[in-house]
N, C-alpha and C positions, 0 to 999 in steps of 0.2 A: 504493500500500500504506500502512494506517498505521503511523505511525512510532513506537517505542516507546522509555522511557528508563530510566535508573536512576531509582529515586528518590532525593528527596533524605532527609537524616537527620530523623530526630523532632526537634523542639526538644527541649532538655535536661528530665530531671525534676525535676519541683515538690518542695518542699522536704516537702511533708506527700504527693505522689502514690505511687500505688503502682507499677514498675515491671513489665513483664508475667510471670507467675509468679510475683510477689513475696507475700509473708504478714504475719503480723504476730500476735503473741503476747497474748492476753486472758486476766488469771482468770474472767474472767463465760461463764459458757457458756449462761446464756440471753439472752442480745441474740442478736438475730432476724438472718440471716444476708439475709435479702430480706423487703422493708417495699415498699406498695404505698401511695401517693397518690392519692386519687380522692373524688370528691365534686364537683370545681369547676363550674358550670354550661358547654357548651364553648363559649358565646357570651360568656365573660366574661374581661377580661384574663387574660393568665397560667393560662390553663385548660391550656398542655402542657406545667404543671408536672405533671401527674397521668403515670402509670403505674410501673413497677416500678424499687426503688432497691436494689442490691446494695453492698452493705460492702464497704468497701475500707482500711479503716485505723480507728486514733482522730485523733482531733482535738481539742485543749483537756479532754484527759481523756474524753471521751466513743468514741462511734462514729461512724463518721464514713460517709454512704452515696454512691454514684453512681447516676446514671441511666445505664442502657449506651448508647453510643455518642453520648455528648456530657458537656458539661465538669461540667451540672449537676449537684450535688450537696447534699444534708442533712447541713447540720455543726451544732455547740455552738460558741456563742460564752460561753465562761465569764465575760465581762468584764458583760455582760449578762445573765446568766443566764438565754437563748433559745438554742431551735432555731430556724436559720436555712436555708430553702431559695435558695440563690446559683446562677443559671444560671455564673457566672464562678471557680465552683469553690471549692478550699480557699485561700483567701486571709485574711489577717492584715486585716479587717474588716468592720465592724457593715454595710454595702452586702446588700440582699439581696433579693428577690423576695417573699416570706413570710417570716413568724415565729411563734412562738408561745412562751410563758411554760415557761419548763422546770418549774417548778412541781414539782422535786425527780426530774423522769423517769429516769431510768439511760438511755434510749434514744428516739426521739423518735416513736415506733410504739404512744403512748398515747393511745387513745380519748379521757382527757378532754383533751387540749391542746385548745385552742380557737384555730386559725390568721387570721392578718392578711397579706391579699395586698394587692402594691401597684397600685395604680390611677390612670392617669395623671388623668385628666381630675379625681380629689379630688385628686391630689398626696401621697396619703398613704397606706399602708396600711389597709385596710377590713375590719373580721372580718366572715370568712365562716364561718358555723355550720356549713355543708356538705360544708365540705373536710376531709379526713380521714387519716392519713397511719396506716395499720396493720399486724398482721404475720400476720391474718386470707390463708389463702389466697388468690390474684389471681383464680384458676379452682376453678369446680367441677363435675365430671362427672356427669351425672346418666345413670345407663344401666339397662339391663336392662325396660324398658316394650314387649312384644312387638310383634312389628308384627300393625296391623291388630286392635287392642284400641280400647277406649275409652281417650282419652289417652295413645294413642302419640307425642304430638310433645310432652309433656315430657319426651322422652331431646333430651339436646344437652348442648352447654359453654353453662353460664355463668359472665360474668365480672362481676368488682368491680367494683359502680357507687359506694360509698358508704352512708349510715345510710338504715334508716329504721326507726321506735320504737325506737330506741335500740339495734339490732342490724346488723351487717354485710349488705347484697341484693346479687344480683346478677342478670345479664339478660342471657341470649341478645342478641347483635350483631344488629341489624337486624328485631329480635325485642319484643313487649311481652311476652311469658313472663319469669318471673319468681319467685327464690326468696326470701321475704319475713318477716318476725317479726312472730307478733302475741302482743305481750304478756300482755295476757289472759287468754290460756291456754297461754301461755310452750308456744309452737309454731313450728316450721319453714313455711310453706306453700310449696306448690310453683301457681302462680296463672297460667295461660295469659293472663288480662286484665292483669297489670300490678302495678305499685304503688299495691294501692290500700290505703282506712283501711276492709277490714271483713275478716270470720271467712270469707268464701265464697272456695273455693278447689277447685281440682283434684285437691290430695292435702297431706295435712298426715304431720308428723313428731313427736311431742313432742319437746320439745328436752332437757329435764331440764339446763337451766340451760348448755348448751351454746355458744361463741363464736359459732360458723358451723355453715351444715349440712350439712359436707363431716365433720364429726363421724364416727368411728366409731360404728357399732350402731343411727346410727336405724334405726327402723321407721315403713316409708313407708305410708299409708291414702291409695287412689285411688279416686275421687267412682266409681262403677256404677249407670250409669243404671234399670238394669233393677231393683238392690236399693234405689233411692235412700236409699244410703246409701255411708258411705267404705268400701273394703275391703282389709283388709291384704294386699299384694304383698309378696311376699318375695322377689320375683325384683327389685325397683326397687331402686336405691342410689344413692346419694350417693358421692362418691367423690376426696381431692384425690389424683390420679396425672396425669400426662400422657396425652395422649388416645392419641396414638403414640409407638411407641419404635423408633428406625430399629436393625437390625443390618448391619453388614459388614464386609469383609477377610478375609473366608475366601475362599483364591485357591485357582484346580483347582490340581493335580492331589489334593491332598490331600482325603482324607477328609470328610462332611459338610460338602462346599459348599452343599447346599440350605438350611442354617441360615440367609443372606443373606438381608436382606427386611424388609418392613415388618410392622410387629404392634402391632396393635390393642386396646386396653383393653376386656378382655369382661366384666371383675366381681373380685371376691374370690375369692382363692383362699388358705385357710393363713392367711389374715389379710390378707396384702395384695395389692394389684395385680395381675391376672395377663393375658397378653397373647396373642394368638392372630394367624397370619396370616389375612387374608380371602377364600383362594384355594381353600378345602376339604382345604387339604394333613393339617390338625389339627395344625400346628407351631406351638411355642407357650415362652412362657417364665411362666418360674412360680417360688414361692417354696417352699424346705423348710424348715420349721424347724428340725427337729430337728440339721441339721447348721449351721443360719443361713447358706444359700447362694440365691444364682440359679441357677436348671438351664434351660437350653435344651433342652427336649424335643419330636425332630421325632415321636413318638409323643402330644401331647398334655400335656393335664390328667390325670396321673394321680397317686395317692398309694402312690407309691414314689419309692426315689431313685436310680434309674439315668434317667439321661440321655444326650445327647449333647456336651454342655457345661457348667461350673459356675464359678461366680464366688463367692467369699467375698463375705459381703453388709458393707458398710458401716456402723458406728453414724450411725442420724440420714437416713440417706440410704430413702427406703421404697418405692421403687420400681427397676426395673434399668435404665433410662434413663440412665446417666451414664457418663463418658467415664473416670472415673477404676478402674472394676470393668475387673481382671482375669481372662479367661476361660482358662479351660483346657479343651481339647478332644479327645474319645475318639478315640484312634488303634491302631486294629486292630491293625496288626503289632507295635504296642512294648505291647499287651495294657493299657493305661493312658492316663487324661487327660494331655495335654500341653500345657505355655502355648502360645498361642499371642498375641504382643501386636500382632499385627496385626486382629482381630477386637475390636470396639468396636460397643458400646451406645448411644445417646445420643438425645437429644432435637433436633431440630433441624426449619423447613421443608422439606418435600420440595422444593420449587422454587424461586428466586430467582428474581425479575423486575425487570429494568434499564429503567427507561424515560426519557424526558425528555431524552434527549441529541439536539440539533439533528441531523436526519440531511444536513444541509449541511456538518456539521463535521466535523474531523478526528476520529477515533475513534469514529465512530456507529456502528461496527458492536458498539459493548459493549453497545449496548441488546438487550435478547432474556432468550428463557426458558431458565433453566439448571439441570440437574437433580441432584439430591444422586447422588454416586458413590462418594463415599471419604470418610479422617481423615486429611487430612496437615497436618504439623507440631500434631498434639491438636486441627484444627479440622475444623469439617464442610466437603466441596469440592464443586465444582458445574460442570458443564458443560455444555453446548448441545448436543442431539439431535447435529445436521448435519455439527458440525466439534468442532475443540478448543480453540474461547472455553473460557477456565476463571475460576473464582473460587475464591482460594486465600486460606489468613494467611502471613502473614509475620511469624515472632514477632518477630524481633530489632526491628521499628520498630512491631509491636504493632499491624498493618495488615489492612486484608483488602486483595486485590489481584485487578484482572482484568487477565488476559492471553489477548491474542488474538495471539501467536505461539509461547513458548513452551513451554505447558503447564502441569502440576502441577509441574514441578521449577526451574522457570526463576528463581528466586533473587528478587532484589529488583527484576528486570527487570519496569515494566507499563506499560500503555497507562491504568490508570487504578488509583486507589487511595484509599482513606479510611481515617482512623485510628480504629481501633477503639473503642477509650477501654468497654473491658468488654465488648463486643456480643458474644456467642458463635456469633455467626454473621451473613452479611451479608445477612441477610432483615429488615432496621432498618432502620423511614425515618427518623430521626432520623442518621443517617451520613450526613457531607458530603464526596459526590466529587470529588478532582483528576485530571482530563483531561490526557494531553499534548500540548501545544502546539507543532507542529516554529518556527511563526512565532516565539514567545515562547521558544522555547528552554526551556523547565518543564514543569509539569505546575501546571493552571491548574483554581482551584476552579470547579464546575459547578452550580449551587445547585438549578438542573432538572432534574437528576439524582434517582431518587427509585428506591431499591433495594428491593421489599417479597416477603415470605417468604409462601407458599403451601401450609399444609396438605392431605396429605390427604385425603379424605371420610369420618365417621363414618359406621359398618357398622352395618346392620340385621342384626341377630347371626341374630334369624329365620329370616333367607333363605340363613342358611351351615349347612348338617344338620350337621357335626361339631361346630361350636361348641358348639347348642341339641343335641345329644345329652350331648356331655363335662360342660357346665354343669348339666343334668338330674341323670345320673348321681352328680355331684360337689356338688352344692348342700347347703353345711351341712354337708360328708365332713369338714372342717379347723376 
């Protein structure tokens, strides 16, 4: 059997870290709360410094960010008058991986910094024009392209690659699709071939001086062969929301347990985000203004305000994905919504996948696929089809933890564990596992271990009738 232990304590907190839960009080309420890095070529030193850096404090007067689930960090160094990107965290010096000239920034998420990465083989930092550190959306959704039209495979995520003419692009993974700026004619395009330098495109947007083109209100013109010419879709959007929004902890016997489940980003509703299950049920979460609420309604997209559940909507927050919204749920006998804080909202991979652990070794059985189930202790949990391998957090040591003996409740007890350090979830390959060792008597770092998180499939809204009826019906109602 393997053998399982306490863990041990976190080291103690850094004199500038932030403890888990912990905050911290700003006059400035526009620094960017997540700034994304991206640009670096990835065959060039220091290319994973790139992806998303969340706030976690100031430092030297500034703000100060993390990379989740590692030490890295963007801090000010006021002594120098630089931002400074340090894989070694917030420390008391000029040591740093890149920089850039603060050149008066309040925050280091300004397109004109011009960053210097370091590189061993000059021995010195080298500007690179290409690297970018922004507060430009990381993703942006591009939906509603029917199936089975001309350019139906511009619906997808794209994500932040970095500039090009002097505006934020991004690109489908694995994909040379591509949303791109041409100056020119100060336009969005939407370009199944790529980044390239001309006007010819799949479907443009004017920008009307717009950051990105996750922009509210464009309108999207898609290339029709037959009229050779662009033509306005008013069904295509832009869109920055999460692609999915998991719901659950609605437990039998009560009331509207079907609200549990996965939902789907199908368009604007009301102005924003509005989500649908992909199973034909028409359950769906949506926005009202009028009351400034989320409604969970298993009856659909409609424009009224009876639902089956509501959440006060959040300043700042614009989609219902978040773990912090309060729901309250229709309960027939007390004739009235009632809280219920065990149903939760939120963003997270459907699956976890463990791999890399010798299966010679002690604890190889934490390798495997484990599937989102719950919210315990505020984080998303995850289990194995077959048995009850779990991956849980541990707040007090600010861990995520797998256990393969005692379950969701089994305390600081694992078989393997990595310290968080921001990750809201353990679908981060940048989290480094400790294994227990019954020989070593510890819990021993595993460096091939490699933890990665599994969305979903985006929904061809087409092939679900209730969707493409509710969205028909509703298109332009808000």
């Amino acid at each position: 059997m393997a053998m399982v232990r306490r863990m041990p304590g976190s080291p103690a907190i850094g004199t500038y870290d932030i403890a888990p839960g912990g905050d911290f009080v700003d006059e400035l309420d526009d620094i960017p709360r997540v700034i994304t890095v991206c640009g670096r070529h990835k065959e060039r030193e220091n290319q994973d410094l790139q992806g998303e850096y969340v706030r976690i404090t100031n430092f030297h007067g500034r703000p100060a960010y993390r990379k989740p689930g590692t030490r890295t960090c963007i801090r000010y160094w006021s002594i120098a008058d630089r931002w400074l990107i340090d894989r070694e965290g917030l420390q008391e010096s000029d040591t740093c991986n890149a920089y850039a000239e603060q050149g008066g920034a309040r925050h280091p998420a300004c397109e004109d910094l011009v960053w210097r990465v370091w590189e061993s083989r000059h021995k010195q930092h080298v500007r690179d024009p290409e690297m970018l550190v922004t507060a430009c959306p990381a993703s942006i959704q591009i939906i509603g392209r029917a199936s089975g039209r001309e350019n139906f495979a511009l619906n997808g995520t794209y994500k932040l690659i970095g500039l090009h003419q002097g505006r934020v692009a991004y690109q489908k993974e694995g994909e040379k699709h591509a949303i791109r700026y041409w100056a020119l004619g100060d336009r969005w395009l939407l370009d199944l071939e790529g980044l390239r330098d001309v006007d010819v495109c799949n479907a443009y947007a004017d920008a009307h001086g717009s950051l990105h083109p996750g922009t509210a209100g464009l309108a999207w013109h898609v290339w029709d062969s037959v009229r050779n010419k662009h033509v306005l879709d008013s069904t295509l959007q832009s869109i920055v929301a999460p692609a999915v929004v998991e719901l659950v902890g609605r437990e039998p016997p009560k009331e509207n347990v079907s609200m549990n489940g996965t939902y789907f980003l199908v368009g604007l509703f009301c102005g924003r985000p509005a989500y649908m299950k992909a199973d034909s049920s028409g359950h769906a979460i949506r926005y009202w203004p009028r009351e400034d609420r989320w409604l969970i309604d298993l009856d659909g997209l409609r424009d009224i305000d009876l639902c089956n559940a509501y959440a006060e909507a959040i300043p700042g927050l614009e989609h219902p994905g978040d773990l912090s919204l309060v729901w309250h749920v229709w309960e027939t006998s007390r004739g009235r919504h009632l809280t219920d804080p065990a149903v939760r909202t939120f963003v997270a991979p459907h699956w976890v996948t463990i791999s890399g652990r010798d299966p010679y070794k002690e604890n190889a059985a934490v390798n495997g696929k484990y599937h989102l189930i719950d919210v315990v202790e505020g984080k998303p949990a995850y289990k194995k089809e077959d048995c009850d391998h779990v991956i849980r957090y541990w707040p007090s040591e600010d861990r995520w933890v797998i256990d393969l003996e005692a379950g969701l409740h089994g305390g600081d007890i694992a078989n393997a564990y990595a310290d968080a350090k921001g990750a809201d979830n353990p679908g981060n390959t940048e989290l480094l596992w400790y294994v227990w060792e019954t020989s070593r008597g510890c819990h021993v770092a595993d460096e091939d271990i490699i933890a990665e998180g599994e969305e979903m499939a985006l929904v061809d809204w087409s092939k679900v009738p209730s969707a493409c009826k509710q969205m028909d019906i509703h298109q332009g109602l808000c």
